[in-house]
PLY file of the C-alpha trace (Angstrom):
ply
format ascii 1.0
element vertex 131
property float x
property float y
property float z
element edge 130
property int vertex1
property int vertex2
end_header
-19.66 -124.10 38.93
-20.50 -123.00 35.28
-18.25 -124.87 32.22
-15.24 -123.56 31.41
-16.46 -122.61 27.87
-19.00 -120.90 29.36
-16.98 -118.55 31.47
-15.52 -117.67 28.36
-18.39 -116.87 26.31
-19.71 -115.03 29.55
-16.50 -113.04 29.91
-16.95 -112.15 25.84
-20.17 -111.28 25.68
-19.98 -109.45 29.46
-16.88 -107.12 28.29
-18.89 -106.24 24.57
-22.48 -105.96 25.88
-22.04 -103.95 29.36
-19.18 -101.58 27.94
-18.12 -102.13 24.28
-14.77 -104.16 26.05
-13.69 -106.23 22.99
-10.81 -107.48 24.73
-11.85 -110.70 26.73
-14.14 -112.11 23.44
-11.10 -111.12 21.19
-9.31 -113.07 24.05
-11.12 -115.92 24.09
-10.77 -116.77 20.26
-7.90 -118.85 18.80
-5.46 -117.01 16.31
-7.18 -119.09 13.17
-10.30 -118.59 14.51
-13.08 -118.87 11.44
-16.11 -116.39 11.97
-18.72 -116.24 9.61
-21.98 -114.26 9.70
-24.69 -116.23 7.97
-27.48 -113.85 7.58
-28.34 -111.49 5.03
-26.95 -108.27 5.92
-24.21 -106.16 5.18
-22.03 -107.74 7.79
-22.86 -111.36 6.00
-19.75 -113.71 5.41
-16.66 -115.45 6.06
-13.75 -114.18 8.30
-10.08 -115.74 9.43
-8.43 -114.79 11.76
-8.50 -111.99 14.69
-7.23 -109.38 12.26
-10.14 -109.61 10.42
-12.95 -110.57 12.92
-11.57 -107.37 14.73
-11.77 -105.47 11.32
-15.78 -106.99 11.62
-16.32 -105.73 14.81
-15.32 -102.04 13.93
-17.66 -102.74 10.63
-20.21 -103.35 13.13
-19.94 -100.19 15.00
-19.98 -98.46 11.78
-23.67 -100.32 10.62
-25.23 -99.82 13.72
-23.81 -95.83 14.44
-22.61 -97.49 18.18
-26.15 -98.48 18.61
-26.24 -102.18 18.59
-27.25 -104.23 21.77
-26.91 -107.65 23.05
-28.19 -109.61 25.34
-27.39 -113.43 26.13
-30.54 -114.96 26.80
-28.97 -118.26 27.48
-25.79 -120.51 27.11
-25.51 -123.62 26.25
-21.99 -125.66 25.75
-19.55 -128.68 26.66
-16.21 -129.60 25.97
-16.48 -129.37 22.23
-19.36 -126.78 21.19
-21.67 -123.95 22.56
-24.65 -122.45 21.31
-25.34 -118.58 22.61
-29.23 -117.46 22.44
-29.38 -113.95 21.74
-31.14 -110.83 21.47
-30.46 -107.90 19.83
-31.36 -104.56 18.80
-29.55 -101.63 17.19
-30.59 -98.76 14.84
-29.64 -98.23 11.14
-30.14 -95.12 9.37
-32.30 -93.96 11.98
-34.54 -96.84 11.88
-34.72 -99.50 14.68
-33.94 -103.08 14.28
-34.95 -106.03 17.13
-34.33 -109.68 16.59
-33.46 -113.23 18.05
-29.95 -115.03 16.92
-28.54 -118.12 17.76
-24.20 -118.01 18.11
-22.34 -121.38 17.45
-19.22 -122.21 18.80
-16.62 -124.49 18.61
-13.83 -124.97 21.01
-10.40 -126.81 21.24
-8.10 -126.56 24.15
-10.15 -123.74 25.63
-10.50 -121.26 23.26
-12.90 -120.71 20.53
-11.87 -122.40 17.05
-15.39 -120.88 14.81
-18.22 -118.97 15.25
-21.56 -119.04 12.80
-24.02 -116.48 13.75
-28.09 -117.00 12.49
-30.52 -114.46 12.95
-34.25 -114.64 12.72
-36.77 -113.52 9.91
-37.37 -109.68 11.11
-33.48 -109.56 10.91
-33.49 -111.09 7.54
-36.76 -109.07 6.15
-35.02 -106.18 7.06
-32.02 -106.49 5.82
-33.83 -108.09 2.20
-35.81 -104.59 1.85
-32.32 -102.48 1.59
-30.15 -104.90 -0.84
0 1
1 2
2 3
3 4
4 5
5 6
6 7
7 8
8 9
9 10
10 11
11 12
12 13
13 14
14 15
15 16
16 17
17 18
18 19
19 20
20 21
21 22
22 23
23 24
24 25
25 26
26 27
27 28
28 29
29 30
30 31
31 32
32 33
33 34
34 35
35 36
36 37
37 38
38 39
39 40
40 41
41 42
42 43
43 44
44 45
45 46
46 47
47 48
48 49
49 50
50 51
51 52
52 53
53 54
54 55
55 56
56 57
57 58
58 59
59 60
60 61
61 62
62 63
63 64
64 65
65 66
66 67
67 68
68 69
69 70
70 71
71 72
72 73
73 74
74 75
75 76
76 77
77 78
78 79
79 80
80 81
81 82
82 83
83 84
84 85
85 86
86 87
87 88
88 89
89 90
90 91
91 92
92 93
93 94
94 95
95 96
96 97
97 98
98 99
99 100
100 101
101 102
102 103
103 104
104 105
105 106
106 107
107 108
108 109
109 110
110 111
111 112
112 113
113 114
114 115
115 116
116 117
117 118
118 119
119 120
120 121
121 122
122 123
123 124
124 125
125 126
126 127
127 128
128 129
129 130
């Protein structure tokens, strides 16, 4: 039987990737929760709180014109942390965007306490050329 911890990041990622359902990730995230987006593109910083990770979310849809695409590749966690392996894809001003990223989690009392989000170089290169 998978971990706890990762039924929830399942359950997240499941309701976003298969139907845009932010509901069970939203869910799974404490009230504190602190979210930050460390790579180089518009979407790039700190957030606290649902309020405001929602407020990311609908930023999101706005970059990527509904577009945007995950995939978990794999899932890795315990008690304490979780690291999500990721691909992605999404288009931005009519030009398409593919790349790798690597979620990390933290968790207390089952729910997620932070989130830090890396993405590889194509993400990064693209995002450098339109700063």
């Amino acid at each position: 039987m998978p971990h706890q911890n990762e039924q929830l990041l399942r359950a997240g990622y499941d309701g976003f990737s298969k139907n845009g359902d932010l509901e069970p990730m939203l869910g799974a995230l404490t009230d504190d929760i602190a979210w930050q987006d460390s790579t180089l593109g518009p979407l790039a910083g700190k957030y606290t709180g649902k309020d405001e990770v929602l407020g990311l979310f609908r930023r999101m849809m706005e970059v990527y014109g509904g577009t945007l695409q995950l995939e978990v590749v794999d899932i890795l966690v315990n008690d304490d942390r979780g690291v999500v392996l990721t691909r992605e894809q999404g288009t931005v001003g009519g030009e398409a965007i593919s790349w790798t990223g690597v979620h990390l989690w933290s968790f207390r009392d089952g729910r997620a306490t932070s989130f830090v989000a890396y993405a590889d170089a194509d993400y990064q290169q693209f995002w450098s050329q339109r700063t």
